[in-house]
C-alpha positions in Angstrom: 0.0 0.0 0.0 1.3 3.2 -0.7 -0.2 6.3 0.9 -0.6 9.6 -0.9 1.3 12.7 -0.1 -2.3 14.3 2.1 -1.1 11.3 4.7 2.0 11.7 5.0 1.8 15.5 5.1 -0.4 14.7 8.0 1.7 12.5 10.1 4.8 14.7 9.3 3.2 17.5 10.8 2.0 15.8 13.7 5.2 13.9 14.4 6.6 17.6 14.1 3.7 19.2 16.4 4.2 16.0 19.2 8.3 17.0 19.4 7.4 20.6 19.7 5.4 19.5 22.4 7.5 17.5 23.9 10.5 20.3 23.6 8.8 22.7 25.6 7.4 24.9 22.6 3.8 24.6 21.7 3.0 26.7 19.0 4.2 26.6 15.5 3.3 28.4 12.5 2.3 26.5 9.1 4.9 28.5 7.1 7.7 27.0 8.9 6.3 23.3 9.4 6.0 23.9 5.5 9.5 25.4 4.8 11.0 22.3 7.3 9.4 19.8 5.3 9.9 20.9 1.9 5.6 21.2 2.1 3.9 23.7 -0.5 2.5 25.8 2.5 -1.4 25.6 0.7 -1.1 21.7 1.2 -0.1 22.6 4.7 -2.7 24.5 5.8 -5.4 21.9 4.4 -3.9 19.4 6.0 -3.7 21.5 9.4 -7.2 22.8 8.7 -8.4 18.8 8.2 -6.3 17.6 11.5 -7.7 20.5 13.2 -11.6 19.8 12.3 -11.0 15.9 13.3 -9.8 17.7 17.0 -6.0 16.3 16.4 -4.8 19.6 16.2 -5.9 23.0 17.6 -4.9 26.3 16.3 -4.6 29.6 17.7 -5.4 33.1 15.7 -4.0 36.1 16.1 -0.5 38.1 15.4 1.2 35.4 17.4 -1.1 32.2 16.6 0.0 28.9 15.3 -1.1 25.4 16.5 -0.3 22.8 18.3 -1.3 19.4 19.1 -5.2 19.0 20.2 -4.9 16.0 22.0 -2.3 13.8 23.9 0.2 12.4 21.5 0.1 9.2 23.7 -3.9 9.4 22.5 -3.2 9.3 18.6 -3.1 6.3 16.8 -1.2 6.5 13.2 -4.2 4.1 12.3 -7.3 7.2 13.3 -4.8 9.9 11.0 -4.7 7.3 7.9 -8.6 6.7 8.2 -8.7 10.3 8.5 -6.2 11.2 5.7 -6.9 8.6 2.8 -9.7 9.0 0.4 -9.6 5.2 -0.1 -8.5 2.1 1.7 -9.2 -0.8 -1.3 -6.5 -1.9 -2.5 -8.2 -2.8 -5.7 -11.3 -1.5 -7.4 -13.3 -4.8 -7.3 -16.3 -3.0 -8.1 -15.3 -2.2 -11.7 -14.4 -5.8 -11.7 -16.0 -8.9 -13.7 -14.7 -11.3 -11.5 -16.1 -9.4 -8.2 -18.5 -12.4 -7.7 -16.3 -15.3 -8.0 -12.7 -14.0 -6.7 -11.5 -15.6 -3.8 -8.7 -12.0 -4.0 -11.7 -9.5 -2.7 -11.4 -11.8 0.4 -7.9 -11.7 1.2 -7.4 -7.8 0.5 -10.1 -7.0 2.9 -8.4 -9.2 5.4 -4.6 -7.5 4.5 -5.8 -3.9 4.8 -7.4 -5.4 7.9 -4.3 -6.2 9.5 -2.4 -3.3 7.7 -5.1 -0.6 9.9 -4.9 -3.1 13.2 -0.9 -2.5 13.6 -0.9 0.8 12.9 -4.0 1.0 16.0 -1.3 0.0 17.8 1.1 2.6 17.1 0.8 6.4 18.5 2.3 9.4 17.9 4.1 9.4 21.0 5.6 6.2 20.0 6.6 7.3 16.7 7.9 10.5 18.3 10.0 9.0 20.7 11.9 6.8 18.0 12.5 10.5 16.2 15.3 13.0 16.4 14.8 15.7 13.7 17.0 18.8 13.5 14.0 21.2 14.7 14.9 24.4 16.3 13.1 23.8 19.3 14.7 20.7 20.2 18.0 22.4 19.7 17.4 24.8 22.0 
């Protein structure tokens, strides 16, 4: 499975919001997050406006706004931001398909994206931030 840019946009900006966190500094502002990811800053702010209206982020108007996480890190699963993320999770488009009423495949895709969403349930963001070292500024500092 291969996830489209929207995702990993997503976690990257959450992984980044979690060690902001974590360092001390809550706010951050979408141009930077976009300029330290190499992200075109109008796919980061639909992707911090989506995280934001699902709760897992919360942003802050004003002169000297920003956002920040809107939940625990320990409390986000990489599983809820893919669901959240990805328009589809078929790995094939069996309802275009001939075969769709006699292929033992449908069967066995269900059952791998399945176990594909189940271990990344497992996962958090705090987890995936603790295994993390990134050359932010406020972890430098």
């Amino acid at each position: 499975m291969r996830l489209t840019a929207h995702t990993d946009y997503a976690l990257r900006i959450l992984l980044h919001a979690a060690l902001e966190a974590k360092g001390g500094r809550q706010l951050l502002g979408i141009g930077q997050v976009a300029d330290d990811h190499g992200i075109p800053r109008n796919n980061a702010m639909k992707v911090v406006n989506a995280l934001s209206n699902a709760g897992l982020l919360e942003t802050v108007r004003g002169r000297s706004g920003g956002f920040r996480l809107g939940r625990a890190a320990e409390t986000i699963t990489i599983g809820e931001v893919v669901r959240l993320t990805e328009p589809c999770l078929n790995l094939a488009d069996c309802a275009g398909c001939i075969l769709r009423t006699q292929c033992g495949l449908t069967g066995m895709l269900e059952r791998a994206m399945d176990a594909f969403l189940a271990e990344l349930d497992q996962q958090t963001l705090a987890e995936a931030a603790n295994g993390s070292r990134f050359p932010f500024r406020a972890a430098a500092a």
